[in-house]
PLY file of the C-alpha trace (Angstrom):
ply
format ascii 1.0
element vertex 297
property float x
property float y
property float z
element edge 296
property int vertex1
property int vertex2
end_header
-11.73 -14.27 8.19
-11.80 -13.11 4.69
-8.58 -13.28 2.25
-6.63 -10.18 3.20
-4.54 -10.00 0.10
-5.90 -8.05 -3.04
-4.65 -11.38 -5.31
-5.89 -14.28 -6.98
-4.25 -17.35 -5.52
-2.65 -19.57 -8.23
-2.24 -16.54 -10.82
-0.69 -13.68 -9.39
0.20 -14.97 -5.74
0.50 -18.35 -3.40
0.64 -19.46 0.27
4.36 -19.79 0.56
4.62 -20.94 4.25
1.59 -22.02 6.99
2.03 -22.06 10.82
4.94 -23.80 11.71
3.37 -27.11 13.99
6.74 -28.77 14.97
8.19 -27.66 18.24
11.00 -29.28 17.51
13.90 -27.04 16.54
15.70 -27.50 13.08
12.30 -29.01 11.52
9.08 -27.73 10.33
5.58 -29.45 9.45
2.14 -27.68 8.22
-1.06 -27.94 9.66
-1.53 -30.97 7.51
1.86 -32.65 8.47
3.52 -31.22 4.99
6.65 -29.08 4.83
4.96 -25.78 3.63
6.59 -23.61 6.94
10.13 -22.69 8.15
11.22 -23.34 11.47
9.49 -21.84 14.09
7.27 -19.47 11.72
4.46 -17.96 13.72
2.06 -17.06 10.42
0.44 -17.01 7.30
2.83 -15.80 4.34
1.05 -15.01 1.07
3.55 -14.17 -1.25
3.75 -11.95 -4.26
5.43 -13.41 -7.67
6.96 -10.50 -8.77
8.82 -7.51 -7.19
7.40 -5.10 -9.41
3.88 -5.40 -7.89
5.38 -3.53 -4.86
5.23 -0.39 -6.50
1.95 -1.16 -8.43
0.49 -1.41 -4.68
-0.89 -4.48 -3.77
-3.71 -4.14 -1.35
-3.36 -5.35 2.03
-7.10 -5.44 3.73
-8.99 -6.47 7.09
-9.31 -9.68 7.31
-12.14 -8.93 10.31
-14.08 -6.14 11.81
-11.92 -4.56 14.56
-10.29 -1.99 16.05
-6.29 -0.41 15.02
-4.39 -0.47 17.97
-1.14 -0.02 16.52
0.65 0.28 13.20
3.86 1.39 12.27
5.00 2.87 9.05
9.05 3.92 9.12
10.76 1.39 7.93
12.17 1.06 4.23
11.44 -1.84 1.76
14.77 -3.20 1.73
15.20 -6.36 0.93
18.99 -6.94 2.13
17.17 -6.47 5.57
19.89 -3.02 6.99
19.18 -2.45 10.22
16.17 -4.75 11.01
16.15 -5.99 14.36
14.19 -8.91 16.21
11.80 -5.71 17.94
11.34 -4.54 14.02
11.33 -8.34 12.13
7.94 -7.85 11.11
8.60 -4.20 9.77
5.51 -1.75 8.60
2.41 -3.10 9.82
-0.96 -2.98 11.34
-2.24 -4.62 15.10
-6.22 -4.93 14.93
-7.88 -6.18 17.72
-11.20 -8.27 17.44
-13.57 -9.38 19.54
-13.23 -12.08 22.63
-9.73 -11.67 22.50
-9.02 -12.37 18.95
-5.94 -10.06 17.35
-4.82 -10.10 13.41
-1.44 -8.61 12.58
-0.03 -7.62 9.10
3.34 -7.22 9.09
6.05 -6.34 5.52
3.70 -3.14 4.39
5.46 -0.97 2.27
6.89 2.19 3.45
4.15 5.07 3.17
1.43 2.56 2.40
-0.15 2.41 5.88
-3.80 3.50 5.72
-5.58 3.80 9.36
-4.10 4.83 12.48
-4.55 3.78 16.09
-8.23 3.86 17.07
-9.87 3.60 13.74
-12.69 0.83 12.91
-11.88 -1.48 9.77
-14.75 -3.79 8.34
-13.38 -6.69 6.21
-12.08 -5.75 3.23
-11.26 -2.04 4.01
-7.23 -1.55 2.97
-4.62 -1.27 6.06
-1.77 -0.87 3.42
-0.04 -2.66 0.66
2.68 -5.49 0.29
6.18 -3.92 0.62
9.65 -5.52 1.47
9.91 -3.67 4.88
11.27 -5.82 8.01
12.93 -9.02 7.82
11.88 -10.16 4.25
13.61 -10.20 0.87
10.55 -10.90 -1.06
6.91 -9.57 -1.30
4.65 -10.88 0.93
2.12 -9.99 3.49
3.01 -12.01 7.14
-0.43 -12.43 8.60
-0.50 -13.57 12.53
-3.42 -14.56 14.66
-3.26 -14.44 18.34
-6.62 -14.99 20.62
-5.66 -13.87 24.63
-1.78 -13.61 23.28
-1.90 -16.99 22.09
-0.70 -17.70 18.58
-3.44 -19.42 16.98
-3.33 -21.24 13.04
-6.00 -20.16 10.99
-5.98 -23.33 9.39
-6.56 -25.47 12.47
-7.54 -23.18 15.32
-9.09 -25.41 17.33
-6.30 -28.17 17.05
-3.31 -27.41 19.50
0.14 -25.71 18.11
2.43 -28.49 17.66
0.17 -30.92 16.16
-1.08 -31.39 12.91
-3.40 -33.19 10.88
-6.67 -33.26 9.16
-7.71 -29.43 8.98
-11.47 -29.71 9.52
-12.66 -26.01 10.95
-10.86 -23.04 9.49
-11.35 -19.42 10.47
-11.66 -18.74 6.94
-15.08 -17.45 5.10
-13.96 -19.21 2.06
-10.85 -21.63 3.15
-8.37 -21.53 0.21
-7.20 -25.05 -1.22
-4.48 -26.40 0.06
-1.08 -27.54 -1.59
1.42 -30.19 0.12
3.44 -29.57 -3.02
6.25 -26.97 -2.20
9.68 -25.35 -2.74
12.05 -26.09 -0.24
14.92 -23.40 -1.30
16.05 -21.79 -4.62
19.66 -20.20 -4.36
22.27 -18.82 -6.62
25.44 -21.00 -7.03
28.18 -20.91 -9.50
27.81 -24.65 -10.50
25.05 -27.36 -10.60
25.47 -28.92 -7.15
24.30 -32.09 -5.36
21.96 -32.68 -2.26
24.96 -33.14 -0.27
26.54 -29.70 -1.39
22.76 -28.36 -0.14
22.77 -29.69 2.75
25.75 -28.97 3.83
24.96 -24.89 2.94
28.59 -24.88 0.46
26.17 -24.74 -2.85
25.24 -21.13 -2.55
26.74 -18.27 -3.40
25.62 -14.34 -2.32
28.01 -12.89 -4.09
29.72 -14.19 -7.57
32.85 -13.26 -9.58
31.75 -12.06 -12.96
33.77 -15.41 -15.09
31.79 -17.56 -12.82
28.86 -19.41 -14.20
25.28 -18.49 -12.48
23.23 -21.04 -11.23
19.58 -21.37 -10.30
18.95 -24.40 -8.22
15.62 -25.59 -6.04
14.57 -28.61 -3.85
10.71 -29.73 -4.95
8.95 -31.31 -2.14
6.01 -33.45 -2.89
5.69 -32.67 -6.65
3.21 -34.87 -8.99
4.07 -36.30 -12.16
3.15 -33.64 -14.35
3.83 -30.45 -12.39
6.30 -28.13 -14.18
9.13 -26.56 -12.92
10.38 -22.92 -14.45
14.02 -21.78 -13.65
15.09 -18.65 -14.84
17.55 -15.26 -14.33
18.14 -12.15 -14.66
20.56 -9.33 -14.57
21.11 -5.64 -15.32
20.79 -6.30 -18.94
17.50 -8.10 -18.74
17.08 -12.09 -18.61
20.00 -14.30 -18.69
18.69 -17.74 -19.22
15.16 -19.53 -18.96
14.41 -23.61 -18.27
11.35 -25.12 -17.79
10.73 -28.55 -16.99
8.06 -31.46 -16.75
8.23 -33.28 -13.77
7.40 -36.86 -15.16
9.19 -39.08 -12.19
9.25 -36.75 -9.29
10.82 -38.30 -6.23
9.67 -36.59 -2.03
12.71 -34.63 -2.16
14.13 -33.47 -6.02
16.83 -31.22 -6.69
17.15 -29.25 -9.66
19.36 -26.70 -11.49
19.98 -24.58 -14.65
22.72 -21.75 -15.70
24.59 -20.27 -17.85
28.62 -19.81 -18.39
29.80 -16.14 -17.98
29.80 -14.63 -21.37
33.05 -13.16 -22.74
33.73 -10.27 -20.98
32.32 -11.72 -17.46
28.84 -10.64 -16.60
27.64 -6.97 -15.89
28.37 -5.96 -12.45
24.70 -5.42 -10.58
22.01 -7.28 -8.75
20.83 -10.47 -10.17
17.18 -12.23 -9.61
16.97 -15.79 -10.07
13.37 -17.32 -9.80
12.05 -20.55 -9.22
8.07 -21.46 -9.83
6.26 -24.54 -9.66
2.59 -24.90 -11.83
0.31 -27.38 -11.96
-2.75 -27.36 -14.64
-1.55 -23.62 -14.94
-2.25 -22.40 -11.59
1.01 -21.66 -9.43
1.36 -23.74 -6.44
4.84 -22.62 -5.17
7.64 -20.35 -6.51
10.95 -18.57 -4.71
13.42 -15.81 -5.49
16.97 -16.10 -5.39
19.44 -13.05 -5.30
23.15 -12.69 -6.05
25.61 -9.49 -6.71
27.96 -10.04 -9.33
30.85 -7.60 -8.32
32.96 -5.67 -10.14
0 1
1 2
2 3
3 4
4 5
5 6
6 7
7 8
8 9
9 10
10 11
11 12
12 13
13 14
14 15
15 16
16 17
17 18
18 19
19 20
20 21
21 22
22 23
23 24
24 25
25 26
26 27
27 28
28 29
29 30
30 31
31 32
32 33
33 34
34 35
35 36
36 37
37 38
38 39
39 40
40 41
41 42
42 43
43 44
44 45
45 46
46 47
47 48
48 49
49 50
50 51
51 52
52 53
53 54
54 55
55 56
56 57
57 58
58 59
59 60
60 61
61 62
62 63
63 64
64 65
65 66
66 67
67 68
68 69
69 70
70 71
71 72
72 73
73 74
74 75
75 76
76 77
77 78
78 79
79 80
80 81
81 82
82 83
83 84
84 85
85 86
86 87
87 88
88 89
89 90
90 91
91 92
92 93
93 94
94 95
95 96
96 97
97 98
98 99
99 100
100 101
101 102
102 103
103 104
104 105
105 106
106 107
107 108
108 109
109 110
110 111
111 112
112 113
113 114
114 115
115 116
116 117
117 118
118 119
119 120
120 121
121 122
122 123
123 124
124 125
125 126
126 127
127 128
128 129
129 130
130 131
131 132
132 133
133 134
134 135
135 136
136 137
137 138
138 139
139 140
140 141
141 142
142 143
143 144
144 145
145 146
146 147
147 148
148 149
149 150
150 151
151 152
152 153
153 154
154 155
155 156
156 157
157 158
158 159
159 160
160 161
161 162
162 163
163 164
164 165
165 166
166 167
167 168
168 169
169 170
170 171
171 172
172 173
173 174
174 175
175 176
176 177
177 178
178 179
179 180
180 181
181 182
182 183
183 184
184 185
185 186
186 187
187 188
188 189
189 190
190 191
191 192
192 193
193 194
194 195
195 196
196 197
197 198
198 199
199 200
200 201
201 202
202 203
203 204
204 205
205 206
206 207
207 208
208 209
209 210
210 211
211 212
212 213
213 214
214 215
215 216
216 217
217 218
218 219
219 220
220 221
221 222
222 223
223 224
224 225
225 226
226 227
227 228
228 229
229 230
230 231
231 232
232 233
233 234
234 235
235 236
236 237
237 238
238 239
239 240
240 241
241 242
242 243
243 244
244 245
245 246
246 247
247 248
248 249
249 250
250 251
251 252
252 253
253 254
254 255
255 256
256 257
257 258
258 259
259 260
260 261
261 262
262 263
263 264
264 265
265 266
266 267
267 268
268 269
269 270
270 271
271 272
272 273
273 274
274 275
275 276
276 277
277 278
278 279
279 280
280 281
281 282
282 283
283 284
284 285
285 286
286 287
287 288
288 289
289 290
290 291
291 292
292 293
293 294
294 295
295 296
Protein backbone atom coordinates (compact mmCIF):
# COMPACT_ATOMS: atom_id res chain seq x y z
CA UNK A 1 0.00 0.00 0.00
CA UNK A 2 1.29 3.43 -0.40
CA UNK A 3 0.80 6.30 2.41
CA UNK A 4 -2.70 7.57 1.72
CA UNK A 5 -2.35 10.84 3.53
CA UNK A 6 -0.95 13.97 1.61
CA UNK A 7 1.49 14.62 5.00
CA UNK A 8 4.84 14.24 6.17
CA UNK A 9 4.83 12.03 9.23
CA UNK A 10 6.66 13.67 12.21
CA UNK A 11 6.07 17.39 10.83
CA UNK A 12 2.70 18.03 9.94
CA UNK A 13 0.91 14.65 11.02
CA UNK A 14 1.41 11.17 13.18
CA UNK A 15 -0.04 7.65 13.57
CA UNK A 16 -2.24 8.32 16.53
CA UNK A 17 -3.76 4.80 17.04
CA UNK A 18 -2.82 1.13 15.15
CA UNK A 19 -5.16 -1.93 15.05
CA UNK A 20 -6.38 -2.66 18.25
CA UNK A 21 -4.77 -6.59 18.98
CA UNK A 22 -6.36 -7.22 22.47
CA UNK A 23 -9.67 -8.97 22.43
CA UNK A 24 -10.01 -8.33 25.67
CA UNK A 25 -12.52 -5.61 26.48
CA UNK A 26 -11.44 -2.44 28.54
CA UNK A 27 -7.66 -2.86 27.18
CA UNK A 28 -5.82 -2.20 24.08
CA UNK A 29 -2.24 -3.31 22.71
CA UNK A 30 -0.53 -2.45 19.13
CA UNK A 31 0.75 -4.69 16.74
CA UNK A 32 3.98 -4.50 18.64
CA UNK A 33 2.39 -5.13 22.15
CA UNK A 34 2.48 -1.08 22.86
CA UNK A 35 -0.56 0.99 23.81
CA UNK A 36 -0.81 3.08 20.53
CA UNK A 37 -4.86 1.86 19.93
CA UNK A 38 -8.19 2.34 21.82
CA UNK A 39 -10.29 -0.41 22.66
CA UNK A 40 -11.56 -2.36 20.08
CA UNK A 41 -10.30 0.10 17.15
CA UNK A 42 -10.60 -1.64 13.83
CA UNK A 43 -7.86 0.82 11.85
CA UNK A 44 -5.22 2.95 10.97
CA UNK A 45 -5.72 6.67 12.32
CA UNK A 46 -3.32 9.24 10.86
CA UNK A 47 -4.04 12.29 12.45
CA UNK A 48 -3.80 15.91 11.50
CA UNK A 49 -2.08 18.51 14.12
CA UNK A 50 -4.09 21.27 13.49
CA UNK A 51 -7.81 21.94 12.72
CA UNK A 52 -7.14 24.52 10.35
CA UNK A 53 -5.69 22.10 7.74
CA UNK A 54 -9.34 20.93 7.28
CA UNK A 55 -10.18 23.75 5.30
CA UNK A 56 -6.71 24.02 3.58
CA UNK A 57 -7.75 20.38 2.22
CA UNK A 58 -5.62 17.75 3.09
CA UNK A 59 -5.46 15.09 0.48
CA UNK A 60 -6.82 11.82 1.13
CA UNK A 61 -5.46 9.28 -1.80
CA UNK A 62 -5.57 5.46 -2.94
CA UNK A 63 -3.64 3.63 -1.10
CA UNK A 64 -4.02 0.69 -4.06
CA UNK A 65 -5.30 0.23 -7.52
CA UNK A 66 -9.03 -0.66 -7.27
CA UNK A 67 -12.32 -0.18 -7.92
CA UNK A 68 -15.07 2.59 -5.85
CA UNK A 69 -17.80 0.68 -4.75
CA UNK A 70 -19.21 3.04 -2.44
CA UNK A 71 -18.64 6.45 -0.91
CA UNK A 72 -20.70 8.68 0.86
CA UNK A 73 -20.48 12.39 1.13
CA UNK A 74 -23.55 14.01 3.45
CA UNK A 75 -22.46 14.28 6.52
CA UNK A 76 -21.07 17.59 8.24
CA UNK A 77 -17.60 18.03 9.89
CA UNK A 78 -18.79 18.36 13.27
CA UNK A 79 -16.77 17.63 15.76
CA UNK A 80 -19.36 17.46 18.82
CA UNK A 81 -20.43 14.31 16.74
CA UNK A 82 -24.85 15.58 16.34
CA UNK A 83 -26.52 12.98 15.05
CA UNK A 84 -23.82 10.35 14.22
CA UNK A 85 -24.93 6.97 14.61
CA UNK A 86 -23.06 3.47 14.85
CA UNK A 87 -24.45 2.88 10.76
CA UNK A 88 -22.70 6.56 10.12
CA UNK A 89 -19.44 6.29 12.83
CA UNK A 90 -17.13 6.39 10.11
CA UNK A 91 -18.92 9.44 8.36
CA UNK A 92 -17.84 10.69 4.59
CA UNK A 93 -15.88 8.13 3.02
CA UNK A 94 -14.76 5.95 0.25
CA UNK A 95 -15.09 1.68 -0.08
CA UNK A 96 -12.44 0.52 -2.82
CA UNK A 97 -12.24 -2.87 -3.58
CA UNK A 98 -8.89 -4.61 -4.65
CA UNK A 99 -7.97 -7.57 -5.94
CA UNK A 100 -8.30 -11.33 -4.28
CA UNK A 101 -10.56 -10.01 -1.93
CA UNK A 102 -8.63 -7.20 -0.51
CA UNK A 103 -10.95 -3.87 0.46
CA UNK A 104 -9.43 -0.30 1.79
CA UNK A 105 -11.87 2.08 3.43
CA UNK A 106 -11.39 5.84 4.25
CA UNK A 107 -13.63 7.03 6.50
CA UNK A 108 -13.81 11.19 8.37
CA UNK A 109 -13.64 12.97 4.66
CA UNK A 110 -14.79 16.29 4.80
CA UNK A 111 -18.14 17.24 3.65
CA UNK A 112 -18.02 18.07 -0.24
CA UNK A 113 -14.50 16.70 -0.53
CA UNK A 114 -15.38 13.30 -2.03
CA UNK A 115 -13.73 12.89 -5.45
CA UNK A 116 -14.84 9.51 -7.41
CA UNK A 117 -18.04 7.85 -7.35
CA UNK A 118 -19.15 4.23 -7.43
CA UNK A 119 -17.52 2.39 -10.34
CA UNK A 120 -14.55 4.55 -10.99
CA UNK A 121 -10.80 3.08 -11.19
CA UNK A 122 -8.22 4.80 -8.69
CA UNK A 123 -4.37 4.04 -9.14
CA UNK A 124 -2.33 4.80 -5.97
CA UNK A 125 -2.01 8.10 -5.26
CA UNK A 126 -5.09 9.47 -7.17
CA UNK A 127 -7.23 11.74 -4.36
CA UNK A 128 -10.65 10.08 -2.97
CA UNK A 129 -11.15 13.28 -0.79
CA UNK A 130 -9.63 15.21 2.00
CA UNK A 131 -9.42 14.94 5.92
CA UNK A 132 -12.61 16.44 7.47
CA UNK A 133 -14.22 15.97 11.00
CA UNK A 134 -17.33 14.12 9.58
CA UNK A 135 -18.61 10.89 11.63
CA UNK A 136 -17.64 9.99 14.98
CA UNK A 137 -14.39 12.09 15.38
CA UNK A 138 -13.54 15.37 17.09
CA UNK A 139 -10.24 15.75 15.50
CA UNK A 140 -8.70 15.52 11.95
CA UNK A 141 -7.81 12.39 10.86
CA UNK A 142 -8.21 9.97 8.08
CA UNK A 143 -9.58 6.23 9.63
CA UNK A 144 -8.07 3.83 7.17
CA UNK A 145 -9.52 0.01 7.40
CA UNK A 146 -8.36 -3.08 5.61
CA UNK A 147 -10.56 -6.02 5.21
CA UNK A 148 -9.47 -9.15 2.80
CA UNK A 149 -12.90 -11.64 2.30
CA UNK A 150 -14.64 -9.28 5.18
CA UNK A 151 -11.94 -9.95 7.45
CA UNK A 152 -10.32 -7.05 9.23
CA UNK A 153 -6.79 -7.35 8.51
CA UNK A 154 -3.64 -4.92 10.25
CA UNK A 155 -1.55 -3.48 7.80
CA UNK A 156 1.17 -3.68 10.08
CA UNK A 157 1.07 -7.42 10.69
CA UNK A 158 -1.24 -8.97 8.12
CA UNK A 159 -0.12 -12.15 8.18
CA UNK A 160 -0.03 -12.44 12.10
CA UNK A 161 -3.61 -13.23 13.54
CA UNK A 162 -5.90 -10.26 15.16
CA UNK A 163 -5.41 -10.56 18.75
CA UNK A 164 -1.82 -11.14 18.83
CA UNK A 165 0.98 -9.05 18.61
CA UNK A 166 4.54 -8.91 18.29
CA UNK A 167 7.49 -8.47 16.11
CA UNK A 168 5.98 -6.78 12.84
CA UNK A 169 8.10 -8.45 10.16
CA UNK A 170 5.88 -8.20 6.68
CA UNK A 171 3.88 -5.05 6.24
CA UNK A 172 1.52 -4.26 3.38
CA UNK A 173 3.25 -1.10 3.13
CA UNK A 174 5.56 0.05 -0.05
CA UNK A 175 7.58 2.04 2.31
CA UNK A 176 6.52 0.88 6.08
CA UNK A 177 6.60 4.09 8.22
CA UNK A 178 8.72 3.91 11.57
CA UNK A 179 7.17 2.99 14.33
CA UNK A 180 6.71 4.80 17.81
CA UNK A 181 5.81 2.84 21.21
CA UNK A 182 5.97 6.32 22.68
CA UNK A 183 2.31 7.71 22.97
CA UNK A 184 -0.39 9.93 24.53
CA UNK A 185 -2.75 8.20 26.49
CA UNK A 186 -5.46 11.20 26.99
CA UNK A 187 -5.25 15.04 27.17
CA UNK A 188 -8.48 16.64 28.79
CA UNK A 189 -9.61 19.94 30.10
CA UNK A 190 -10.02 20.15 33.94
CA UNK A 191 -10.36 23.03 36.22
CA UNK A 192 -7.41 21.95 38.51
CA UNK A 193 -4.13 19.93 38.25
CA UNK A 194 -5.37 16.45 39.17
CA UNK A 195 -3.80 13.10 40.16
CA UNK A 196 -3.76 9.57 38.43
CA UNK A 197 -6.38 8.58 40.74
CA UNK A 198 -8.72 11.62 39.79
CA UNK A 199 -7.91 10.13 35.95
CA UNK A 200 -8.73 7.10 36.48
CA UNK A 201 -11.53 7.42 38.11
CA UNK A 202 -12.94 9.89 34.94
CA UNK A 203 -13.77 13.00 37.94
CA UNK A 204 -10.57 15.11 36.44
CA UNK A 205 -12.28 16.32 33.34
CA UNK A 206 -14.38 18.84 32.68
CA UNK A 207 -16.59 19.51 29.14
CA UNK A 208 -17.89 22.36 30.19
CA UNK A 209 -16.25 25.11 32.73
CA UNK A 210 -17.57 28.13 34.70
CA UNK A 211 -15.75 31.19 33.49
CA UNK A 212 -13.84 31.93 37.45
CA UNK A 213 -12.65 28.44 37.11
CA UNK A 214 -9.06 27.83 36.30
CA UNK A 215 -8.39 25.82 32.83
CA UNK A 216 -6.36 22.96 32.82
CA UNK A 217 -4.49 20.98 30.21
CA UNK A 218 -3.49 17.62 31.47
CA UNK A 219 -2.00 14.27 29.51
CA UNK A 220 -0.82 10.70 30.44
CA UNK A 221 2.76 9.95 28.44
CA UNK A 222 3.19 6.36 27.83
CA UNK A 223 6.61 5.09 27.13
CA UNK A 224 8.41 8.48 26.83
CA UNK A 225 12.47 8.64 26.69
CA UNK A 226 14.52 10.82 28.66
CA UNK A 227 14.73 13.65 26.49
CA UNK A 228 11.39 13.76 24.67
CA UNK A 229 9.54 17.07 25.20
CA UNK A 230 6.23 17.61 26.13
CA UNK A 231 4.20 20.98 24.86
CA UNK A 232 0.92 21.93 26.73
CA UNK A 233 -0.89 24.73 25.62
CA UNK A 234 -4.62 26.65 25.17
CA UNK A 235 -6.60 28.60 23.60
CA UNK A 236 -9.74 30.58 23.55
CA UNK A 237 -11.81 33.14 21.63
CA UNK A 238 -9.25 35.72 22.26
CA UNK A 239 -6.33 33.73 20.96
CA UNK A 240 -3.83 31.59 23.25
CA UNK A 241 -4.26 31.43 26.89
CA UNK A 242 -1.17 29.84 28.23
CA UNK A 243 1.84 27.73 26.74
CA UNK A 244 4.29 24.99 28.77
CA UNK A 245 6.74 22.98 27.42
CA UNK A 246 8.67 20.49 29.11
CA UNK A 247 11.83 18.10 29.00
CA UNK A 248 11.16 14.81 29.97
CA UNK A 249 14.50 14.00 31.86
CA UNK A 250 13.08 11.00 34.30
CA UNK A 251 10.11 9.74 32.47
CA UNK A 252 8.38 6.91 34.29
CA UNK A 253 5.77 3.94 31.81
CA UNK A 254 2.87 5.86 32.81
CA UNK A 255 3.46 10.03 33.57
CA UNK A 256 0.91 12.44 34.18
CA UNK A 257 1.20 15.94 33.48
CA UNK A 258 -0.61 19.33 33.68
CA UNK A 259 -0.48 23.14 33.13
CA UNK A 260 -3.19 26.17 33.44
CA UNK A 261 -3.99 29.20 34.12
CA UNK A 262 -6.38 31.04 36.89
CA UNK A 263 -9.45 32.81 35.32
CA UNK A 264 -8.47 36.34 34.73
CA UNK A 265 -10.52 39.12 36.35
CA UNK A 266 -13.57 39.25 34.75
CA UNK A 267 -13.82 35.24 34.23
CA UNK A 268 -12.83 34.04 30.83
CA UNK A 269 -14.64 34.86 27.44
CA UNK A 270 -17.55 32.71 26.91
CA UNK A 271 -16.70 30.36 23.59
CA UNK A 272 -15.00 27.18 22.59
CA UNK A 273 -11.66 26.47 23.98
CA UNK A 274 -8.75 24.10 22.34
CA UNK A 275 -6.30 22.71 24.58
CA UNK A 276 -3.40 20.71 22.86
CA UNK A 277 -1.05 18.29 23.93
CA UNK A 278 2.21 17.20 21.63
CA UNK A 279 4.99 15.05 22.28
CA UNK A 280 8.59 15.60 20.03
CA UNK A 281 11.47 13.86 19.98
CA UNK A 282 14.77 15.19 18.00
CA UNK A 283 12.04 17.59 16.49
CA UNK A 284 9.91 15.21 14.77
CA UNK A 285 6.33 14.72 16.45
CA UNK A 286 5.70 11.35 17.71
CA UNK A 287 2.26 11.84 19.42
CA UNK A 288 -0.01 14.86 20.18
CA UNK A 289 -4.02 15.19 21.27
CA UNK A 290 -6.67 17.88 21.39
CA UNK A 291 -8.69 18.69 24.22
CA UNK A 292 -12.00 20.79 24.05
CA UNK A 293 -14.02 22.67 26.67
CA UNK A 294 -17.00 25.47 26.48
CA UNK A 295 -16.65 28.06 28.91
CA UNK A 296 -20.35 29.23 29.34
CA UNK A 297 -21.74 32.28 29.86
Amino acid sequence: MAWPVDCTLGQDCFIEDYVDQDPEPGRQRDFACGYNARDGHKGTDIALLDFDAIAEGVAVTAAAPGLVLRTRDEMPDDRLMRGVTDQTACGNAVLVEHADGWRTLYCHLRLGSVAVAPGDIVRPGDRLGSIGLSGRTNHPHLHLQVSRDGALVDPFRPGAALGTCGTAGDTLWQNPPGYVRTGLFTARFSNRVPGFDEVRAGTAPIDVADPMQPLVVYAIAQEAQTGDRLTLSGEGPEGRIFFHSLVLDAPQRSQLQAYGRKAPDGGWPPGDYLGRAMLTRDGQVIAHRFAHVTVTP
